[in-house]
C-alpha positions in Angstrom: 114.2 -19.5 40.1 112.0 -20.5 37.2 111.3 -16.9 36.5 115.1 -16.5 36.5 115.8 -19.2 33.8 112.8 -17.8 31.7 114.7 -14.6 31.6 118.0 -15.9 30.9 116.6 -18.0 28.3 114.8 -15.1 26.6 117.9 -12.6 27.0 119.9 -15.9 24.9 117.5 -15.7 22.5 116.8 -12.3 22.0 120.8 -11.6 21.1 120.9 -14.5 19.0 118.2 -13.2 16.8 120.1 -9.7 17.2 123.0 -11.2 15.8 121.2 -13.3 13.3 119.4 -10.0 12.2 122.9 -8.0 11.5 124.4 -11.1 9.7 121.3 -10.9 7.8 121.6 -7.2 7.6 125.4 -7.6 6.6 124.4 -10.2 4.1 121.8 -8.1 2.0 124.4 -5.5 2.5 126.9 -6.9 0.7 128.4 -5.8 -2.7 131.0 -6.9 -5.2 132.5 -6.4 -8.2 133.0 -10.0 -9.7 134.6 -8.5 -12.9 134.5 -5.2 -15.2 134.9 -4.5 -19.0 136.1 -1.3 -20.3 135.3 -0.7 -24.1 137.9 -0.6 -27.1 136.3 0.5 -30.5 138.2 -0.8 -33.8 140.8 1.2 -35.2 138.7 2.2 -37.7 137.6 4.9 -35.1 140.3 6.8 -33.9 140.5 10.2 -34.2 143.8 11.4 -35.2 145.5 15.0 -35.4 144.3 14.6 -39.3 140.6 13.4 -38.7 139.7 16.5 -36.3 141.5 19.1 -38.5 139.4 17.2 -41.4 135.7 17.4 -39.0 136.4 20.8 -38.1 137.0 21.8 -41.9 134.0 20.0 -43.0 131.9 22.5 -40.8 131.3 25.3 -43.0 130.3 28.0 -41.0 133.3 27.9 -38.9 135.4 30.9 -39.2 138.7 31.4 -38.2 138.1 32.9 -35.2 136.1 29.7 -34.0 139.0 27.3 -35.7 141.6 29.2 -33.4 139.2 28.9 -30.5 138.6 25.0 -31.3 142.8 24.8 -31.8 143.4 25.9 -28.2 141.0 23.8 -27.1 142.0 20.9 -28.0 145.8 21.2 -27.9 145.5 22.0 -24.0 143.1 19.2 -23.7 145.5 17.0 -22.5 143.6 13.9 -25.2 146.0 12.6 -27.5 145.6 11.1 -30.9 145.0 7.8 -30.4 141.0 8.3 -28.8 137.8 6.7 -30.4 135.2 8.8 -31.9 131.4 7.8 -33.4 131.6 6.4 -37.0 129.0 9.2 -38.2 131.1 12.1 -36.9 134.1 10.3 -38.6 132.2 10.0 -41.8 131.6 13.5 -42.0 127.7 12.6 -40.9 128.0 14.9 -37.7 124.8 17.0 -38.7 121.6 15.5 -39.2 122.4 12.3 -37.3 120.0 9.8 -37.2 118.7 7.1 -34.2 120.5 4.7 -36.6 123.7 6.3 -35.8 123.1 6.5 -32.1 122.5 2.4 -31.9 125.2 1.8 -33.8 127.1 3.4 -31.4 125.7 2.0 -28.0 124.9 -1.4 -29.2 128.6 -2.0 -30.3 129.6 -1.3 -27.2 127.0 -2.9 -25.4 127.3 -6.2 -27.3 131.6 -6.0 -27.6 131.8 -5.4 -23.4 129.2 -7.5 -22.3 129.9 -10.7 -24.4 133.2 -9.9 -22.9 132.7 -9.4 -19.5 130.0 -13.1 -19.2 132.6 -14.9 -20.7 135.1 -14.0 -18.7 133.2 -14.1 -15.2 131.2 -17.5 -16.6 128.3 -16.2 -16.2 125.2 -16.9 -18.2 122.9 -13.9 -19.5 119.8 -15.6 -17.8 121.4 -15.8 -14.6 121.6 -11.5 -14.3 119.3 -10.3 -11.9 119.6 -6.7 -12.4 120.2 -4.5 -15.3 121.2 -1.1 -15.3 122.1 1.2 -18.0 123.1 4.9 -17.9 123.5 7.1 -21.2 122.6 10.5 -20.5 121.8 11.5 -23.9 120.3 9.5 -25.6 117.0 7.6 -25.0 115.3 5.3 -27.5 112.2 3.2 -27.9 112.3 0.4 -27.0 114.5 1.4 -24.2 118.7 0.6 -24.5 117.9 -2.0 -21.7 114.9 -3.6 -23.6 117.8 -4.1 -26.5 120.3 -5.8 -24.2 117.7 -8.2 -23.2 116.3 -9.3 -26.3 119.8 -9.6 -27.8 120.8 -12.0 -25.1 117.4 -13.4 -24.4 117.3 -13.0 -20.7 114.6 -13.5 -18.1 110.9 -12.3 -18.1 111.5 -11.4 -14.5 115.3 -9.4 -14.6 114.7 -5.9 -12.7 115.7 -3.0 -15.7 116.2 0.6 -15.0 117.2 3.3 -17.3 119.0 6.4 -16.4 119.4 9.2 -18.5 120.6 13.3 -18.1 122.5 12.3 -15.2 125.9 13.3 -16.8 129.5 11.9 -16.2 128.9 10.9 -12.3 126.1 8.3 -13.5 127.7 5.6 -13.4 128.2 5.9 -9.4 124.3 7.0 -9.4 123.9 3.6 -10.6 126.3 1.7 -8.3 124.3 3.4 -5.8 121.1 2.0 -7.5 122.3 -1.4 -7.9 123.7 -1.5 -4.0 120.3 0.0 -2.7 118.5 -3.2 -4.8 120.6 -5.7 -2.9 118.6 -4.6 0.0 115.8 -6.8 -0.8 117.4 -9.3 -3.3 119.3 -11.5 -2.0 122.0 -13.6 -4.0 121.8 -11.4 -7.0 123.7 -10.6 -9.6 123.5 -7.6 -11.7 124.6 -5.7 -14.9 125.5 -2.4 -15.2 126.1 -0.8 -18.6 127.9 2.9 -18.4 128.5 5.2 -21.8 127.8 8.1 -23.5 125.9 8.6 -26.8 128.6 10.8 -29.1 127.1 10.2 -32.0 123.3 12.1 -31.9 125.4 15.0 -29.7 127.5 16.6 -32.0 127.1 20.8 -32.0 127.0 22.5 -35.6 126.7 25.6 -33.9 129.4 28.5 -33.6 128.7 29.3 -29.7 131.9 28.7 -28.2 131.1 27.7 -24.8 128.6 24.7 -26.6 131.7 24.0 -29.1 133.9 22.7 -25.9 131.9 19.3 -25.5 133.0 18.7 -29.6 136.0 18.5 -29.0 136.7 17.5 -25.0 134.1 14.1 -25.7 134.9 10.4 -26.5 133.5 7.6 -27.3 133.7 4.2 -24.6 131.8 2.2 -21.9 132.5 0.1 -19.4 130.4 -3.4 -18.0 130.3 -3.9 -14.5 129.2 -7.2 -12.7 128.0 -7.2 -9.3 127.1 -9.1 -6.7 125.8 -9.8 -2.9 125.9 -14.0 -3.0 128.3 -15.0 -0.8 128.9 -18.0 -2.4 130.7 -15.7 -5.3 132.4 -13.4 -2.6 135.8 -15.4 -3.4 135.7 -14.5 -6.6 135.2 -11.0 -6.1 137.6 -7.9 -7.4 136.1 -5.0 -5.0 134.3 -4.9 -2.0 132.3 -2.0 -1.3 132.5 -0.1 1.4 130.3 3.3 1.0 129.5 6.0 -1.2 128.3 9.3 -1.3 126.2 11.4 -3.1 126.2 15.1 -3.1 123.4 17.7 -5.4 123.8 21.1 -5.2 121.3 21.9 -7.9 119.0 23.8 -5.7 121.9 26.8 -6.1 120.7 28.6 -9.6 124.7 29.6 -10.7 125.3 25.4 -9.9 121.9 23.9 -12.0 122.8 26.9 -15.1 126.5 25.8 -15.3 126.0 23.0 -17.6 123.0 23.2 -19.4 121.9 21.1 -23.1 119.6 23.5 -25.4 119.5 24.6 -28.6 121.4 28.1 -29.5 120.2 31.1 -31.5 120.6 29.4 -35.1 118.7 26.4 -33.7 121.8 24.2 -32.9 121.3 21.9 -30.3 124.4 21.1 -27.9 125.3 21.2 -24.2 126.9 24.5 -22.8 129.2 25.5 -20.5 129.6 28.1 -18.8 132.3 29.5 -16.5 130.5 28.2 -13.4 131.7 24.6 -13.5 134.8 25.0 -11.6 132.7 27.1 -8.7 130.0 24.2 -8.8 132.1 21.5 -8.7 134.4 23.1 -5.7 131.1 23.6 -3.8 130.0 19.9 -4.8 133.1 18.2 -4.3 133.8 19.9 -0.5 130.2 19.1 0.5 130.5 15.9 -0.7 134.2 15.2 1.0 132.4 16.6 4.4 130.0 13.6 4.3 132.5 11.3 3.2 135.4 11.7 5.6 134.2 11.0 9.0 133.6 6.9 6.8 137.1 6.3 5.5 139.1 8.3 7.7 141.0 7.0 10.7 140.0 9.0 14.0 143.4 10.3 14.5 143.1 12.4 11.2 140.1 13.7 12.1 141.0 14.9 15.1 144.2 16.7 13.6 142.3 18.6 11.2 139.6 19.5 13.7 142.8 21.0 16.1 144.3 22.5 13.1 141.0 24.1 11.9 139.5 25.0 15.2 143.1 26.8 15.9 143.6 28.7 13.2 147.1 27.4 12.7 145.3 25.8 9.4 144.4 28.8 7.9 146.3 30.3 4.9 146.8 33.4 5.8 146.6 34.6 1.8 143.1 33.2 1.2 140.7 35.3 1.3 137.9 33.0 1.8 139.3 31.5 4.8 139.8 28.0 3.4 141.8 25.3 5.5 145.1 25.6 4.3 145.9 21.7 5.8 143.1 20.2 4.6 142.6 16.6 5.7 144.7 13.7 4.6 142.9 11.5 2.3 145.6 9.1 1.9 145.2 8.1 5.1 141.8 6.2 4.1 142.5 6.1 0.4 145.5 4.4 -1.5 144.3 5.1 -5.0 142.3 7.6 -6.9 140.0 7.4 -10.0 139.2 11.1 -10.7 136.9 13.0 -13.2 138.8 13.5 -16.4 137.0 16.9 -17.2 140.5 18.0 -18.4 144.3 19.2 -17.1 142.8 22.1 -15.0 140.2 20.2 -13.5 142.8 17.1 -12.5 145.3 19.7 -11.0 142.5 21.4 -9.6 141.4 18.2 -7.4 145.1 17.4 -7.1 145.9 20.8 -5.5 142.6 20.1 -3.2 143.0 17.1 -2.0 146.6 17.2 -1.4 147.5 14.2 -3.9 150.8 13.8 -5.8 151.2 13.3 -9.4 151.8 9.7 -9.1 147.8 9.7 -7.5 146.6 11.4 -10.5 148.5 9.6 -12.9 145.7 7.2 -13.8 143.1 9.7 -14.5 145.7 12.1 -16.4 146.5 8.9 -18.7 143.2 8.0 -19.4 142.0 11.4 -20.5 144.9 11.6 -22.8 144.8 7.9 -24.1 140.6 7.5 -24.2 139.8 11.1 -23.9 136.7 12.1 -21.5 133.9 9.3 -22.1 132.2 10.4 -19.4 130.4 8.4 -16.7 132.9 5.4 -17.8 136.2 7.6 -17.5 137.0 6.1 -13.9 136.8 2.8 -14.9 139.4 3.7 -17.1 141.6 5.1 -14.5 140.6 2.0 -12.4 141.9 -0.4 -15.1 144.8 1.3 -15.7 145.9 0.4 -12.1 145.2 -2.9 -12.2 147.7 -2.9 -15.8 150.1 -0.8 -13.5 149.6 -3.8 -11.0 149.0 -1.7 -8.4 146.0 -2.9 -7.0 147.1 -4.9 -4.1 144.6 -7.0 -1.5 143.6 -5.0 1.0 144.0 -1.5 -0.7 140.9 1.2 -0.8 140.5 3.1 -4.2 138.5 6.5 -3.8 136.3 7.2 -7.0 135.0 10.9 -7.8 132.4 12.1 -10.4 130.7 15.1 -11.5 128.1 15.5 -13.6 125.3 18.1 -14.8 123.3 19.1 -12.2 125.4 19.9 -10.3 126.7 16.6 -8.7 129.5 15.2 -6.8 129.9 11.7 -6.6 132.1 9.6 -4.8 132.5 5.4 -3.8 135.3 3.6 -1.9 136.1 0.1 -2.6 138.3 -2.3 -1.6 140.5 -4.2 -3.3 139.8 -7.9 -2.9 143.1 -9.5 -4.2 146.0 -8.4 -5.9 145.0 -7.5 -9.6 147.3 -8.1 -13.0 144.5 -9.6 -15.1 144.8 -8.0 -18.9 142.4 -5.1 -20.0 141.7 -2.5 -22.3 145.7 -1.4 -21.2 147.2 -4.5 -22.6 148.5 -3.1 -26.0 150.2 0.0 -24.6 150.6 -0.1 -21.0 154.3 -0.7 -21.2 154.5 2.7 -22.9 152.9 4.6 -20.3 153.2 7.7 -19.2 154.8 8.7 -22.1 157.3 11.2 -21.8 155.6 13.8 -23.0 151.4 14.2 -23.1 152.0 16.9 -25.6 148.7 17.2 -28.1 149.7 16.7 -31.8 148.3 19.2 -33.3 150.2 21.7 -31.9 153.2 21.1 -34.6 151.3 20.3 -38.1 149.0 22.9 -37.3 150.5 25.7 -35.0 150.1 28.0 -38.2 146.6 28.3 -37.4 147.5 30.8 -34.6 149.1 33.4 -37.1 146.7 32.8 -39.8 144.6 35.8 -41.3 141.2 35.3 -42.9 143.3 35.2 -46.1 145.7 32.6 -45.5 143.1 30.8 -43.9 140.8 30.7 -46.7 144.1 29.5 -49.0 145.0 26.6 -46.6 
């Protein structure tokens, strides 16, 4: 009898501290946005159809060959003419830049964003936790995190990381970073910073396949705030739920598609080669492989397991045998922030994934209203939702990034309470989508395309 209480005791005991052990475990799991800042530089930076006709005819060595390359370019971009570039570039300061430039850059949007984002949330710079910054291109010393914290004077004991070359997925690398750290600190709060140095980066070079970062580039950031206190969970905008990463840079074609080094004249600037589209397939289905069985309901599985297994999902005009009903992401997903590489690359995932154009709406806006700043662009998308008011309590918002590499990265998270707060949208949002996402330049400057070396040299 004794022995039998002893055991029924212990049993109580043991599944209490089970329990105990997954709230625990749930706790340290936890991970929320309390509040995010996308970045707005002055006026004084835009680039409009005037200042890139003006850059590109303050680079000598162009010829008109490379000034109808860099025309096409950018008129099937799909970036308008209202985008932000670096204040050297603008200036006419695009070669020789120095590592006063580059600060100038990154610290205005580091200072604008964050002052932004703690006064906002009410949060006090030496109550951050963790710090994380990502600019793939540029690395100073001191470090870009060393700067944040003696500009706002935080703690001796704040946990810093700095992640460069990582490319325009980074920002979900450090999401990733910052969700991993939560593990073993508990009530945290942390920082992180996501932007991309233009103003070092600019190619002089006439390579073609290094000119396409010139002119497909912005500049912007966004400051994210994060936490895994419960006592802040009522405050939160996003609740994380999982994310996956995917690195196919063993696979030589993948790792050469994007590569930054200097060309035969000595010009430094990133390449790109015709690979990207192949890499970032390969990424993005690897990456959707992993992802699916964790935001899709079991019934969709199962369909597209039937339909595969079958045959009846085949498309009988592929030749590589892909699945012709490929699973239903909006059956997990209710919003999308894609990569805004650029039209093809939009209706490329679009096409994939099955979405409409009301899914990709967000991303096609932000590449033509902020142009591609990289790591930050989903934040973009993300913001332009919540100005949409679309975000609604309870919804899940897919994000996807690539980046150099190659990588595929994606995060689901879900939407805490209905969002309207203003953002970076609030000047314009009323006047999006325009009707038309035609690129300006192509009626001051269509000429360019019937121009000979002799009218060219004239105008």
């Amino acid at each position: 009898m004794v022995t039998t209480m002893v055991l029924i005791i212990f049993s109580i005991l043991y599944t209490l501290l089970f329990f105990l052990k997954l709230l625990n475990q749930w706790r340290n799991q936890a991970c929320f946005i309390i509040g995010y800042e996308c970045h707005k530089p002055g006026d004084d930076r835009k680039v409009s159809t005037e200042v890139c006709w003006n850059i590109m005819k303050r680079q000598m060595n162009l010829r008109l060959e490379e000034f109808q390359f860099a025309y096409k370019v950018m008129v099937n971009s799909g970036i308008g003419g209202d985008t932000y570039g670096a204040r050297n570039i603008l200036c006419g300061k695009q070669e020789g830049p120095t590592i006063a430039d580059a600060l100038t850059e990154v610290e205005e949007f580091f200072y604008n964003s964050l002052d932004r984002l703690l006064s906002k949330s009410g949060i006090s710079p030496s109550e951050i936790d963790i710090l994380v910054v990502n600019v793939s291109l540029f690395s100073s010393t001191p470090s870009l995190p060393t700067r944040i914290i003696n500009h706002y004077k935080m703690r001796d004991d704040i946990k810093v990381y700095n992640l460069t070359g990582m490319g325009c997925s980074a920002s979900l690398i450090s999401i990733n970073l910052v969700q991993n750290l939560f593990q073993s600190h508990q009530n945290a709060l942390a920082v992180v910073m996501t932007t991309e140095s233009v103003a070092p980066n600019w190619y002089s070079g006439i390579k073609k396949s290094m000119m396409l970062t010139n002119f497909l580039f912005r500049s912007g950031g966004c400051a994210i705030l994060l936490t895994n206190s419960p006592r802040l969970k009522h405050r939160a905008m996003f609740k994380f739920k999982c994310l996956v990463r995917t690195h196919v840079g063993a696979d030589d074609n993948a790792y050469q598609c994007a590569m930054q080094e200097d060309d035969d004249q000595g010009y430094r600037g990133v390449r790109l080669n015709k690979g990207v589209p192949k890499a970032a397939t390969k990424a993005l289905v690897l990456n959707l492989r992993e992802l699916a069985p964790k935001i899709l309901p079991i019934g969709e599985l199962l369909r597209y397991v039937i339909l595969s297994v079958s045959g009846r999902g085949k498309d009988s005009k592929s030749t590589s045998g892909e699945c012709k009903a490929a699973m239903n992401l909006k059956t997990g997903v209710d919003h999308f922030c894609l990569h805004t590489g650029g039209p093809a690359v939009i209706d490329g995932i679009r096409t994939s994934l099955g979405l409409s154009e009301h899914d990709v709406e967000p991303t096609r806006m932000t590449l033509y209203r902020f142009g591609n700043t990289s790591a930050s662009s989903i934040w973009y998308a993300l913001s332009y939702m919540e100005a949409k008011r679309r975000l609604k309590k309870g919804d899940r918002v897919l994000m996807i990034g690539f980046g150099t590499g190659f990588k595929c990265n994606s995060c689901v998270w879900e939407v805490c309470k209905d969002l309207e707060d203003e953002n970076v949208w609030k000047d314009c949002i009323s006047s999006y989508p325009p009707s038309t996402l035609d690129n300006p330049l192509q009626g001051k400057y269509a000429w360019i395309n019937d121009a000979s070396p002799l009218t060219f040299r004239d105008r």
